[in-house]
N, C-alpha and C positions, 0 to 999 in steps of 0.2 A: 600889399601883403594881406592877406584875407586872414582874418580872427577866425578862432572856430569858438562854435555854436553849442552851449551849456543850455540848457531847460530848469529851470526851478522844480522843486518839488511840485510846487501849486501849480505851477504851467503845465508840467506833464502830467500829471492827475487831468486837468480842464482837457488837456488833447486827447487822451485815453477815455474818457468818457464820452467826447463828443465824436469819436469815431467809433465805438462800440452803439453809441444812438442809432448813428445812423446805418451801421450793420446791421442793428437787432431792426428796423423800423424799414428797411426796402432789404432784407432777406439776403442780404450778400455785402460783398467786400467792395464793390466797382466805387462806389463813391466815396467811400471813406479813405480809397488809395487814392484819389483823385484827389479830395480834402489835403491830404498826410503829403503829396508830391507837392501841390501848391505852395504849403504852408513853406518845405521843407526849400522851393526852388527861390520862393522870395527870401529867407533867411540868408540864401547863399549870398544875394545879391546886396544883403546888409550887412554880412560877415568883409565885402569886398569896399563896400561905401557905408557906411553906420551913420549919415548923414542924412541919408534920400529920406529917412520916415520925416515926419512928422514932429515938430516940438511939442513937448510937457512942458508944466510949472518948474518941472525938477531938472537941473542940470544931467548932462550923460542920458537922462531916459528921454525915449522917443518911441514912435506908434508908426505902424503900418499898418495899410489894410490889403490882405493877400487875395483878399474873395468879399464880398459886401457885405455879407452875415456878421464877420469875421475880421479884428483887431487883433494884432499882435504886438502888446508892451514889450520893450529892450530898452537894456543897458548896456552904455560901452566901454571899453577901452582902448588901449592899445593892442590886448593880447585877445579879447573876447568878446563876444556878444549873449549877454546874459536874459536868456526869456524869461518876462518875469510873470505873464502872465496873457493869458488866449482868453481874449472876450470877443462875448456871442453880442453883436450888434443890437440884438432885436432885446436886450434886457433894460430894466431900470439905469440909466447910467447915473443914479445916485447909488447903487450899489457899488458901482466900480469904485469910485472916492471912499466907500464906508469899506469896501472889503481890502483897499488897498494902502486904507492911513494907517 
């Protein structure tokens, strides 16, 4: 049974910026529909299996990488897969620990 797919406030904010970047920065929509399908086709396949990512310190959360810039934090359950959070690979990942304790 496949969970459906919730975005955090803070995740959807990180996706909506990072695909308006890259709108305003190569002049068009192509890659950030490319970005938004990727992002959108590997969640499916974590809404079906919430196993395949990656282990965290934290019980339930786990990491995926949909594209190699590009981390995507989730949490599961039985009924859903909670994004908690879309990190950009290429950042301090002492940020990540500081913006997510």
């Amino acid at each position: 049974m496949a969970r459906r797919i919730v975005w955090t406030q803070n995740a959807n904010l990180t996706l909506k910026d990072t695909l308006l970047y890259f709108r305003k920065r190569n002049g068009n929509n192509k890659y950030s529909r490319q970005l938004y399908d990727k992002f959108n086709e590997i969640l499916l396949l974590v809404a079906q299996s919430p196993t395949i990512g990656g282990q965290t310190e934290i019980d339930n959360v786990r990491y995926i990488i949909p594209h190699p810039d590009y981390m995507i934090f989730y949490q599961y359950d039985t009924r859903k897969i909670t994004v908690l959070t879309l990190w950009d690979c290429r950042q301090d990942p002492n940020r990540l620990k500081t913006k997510n304790s």
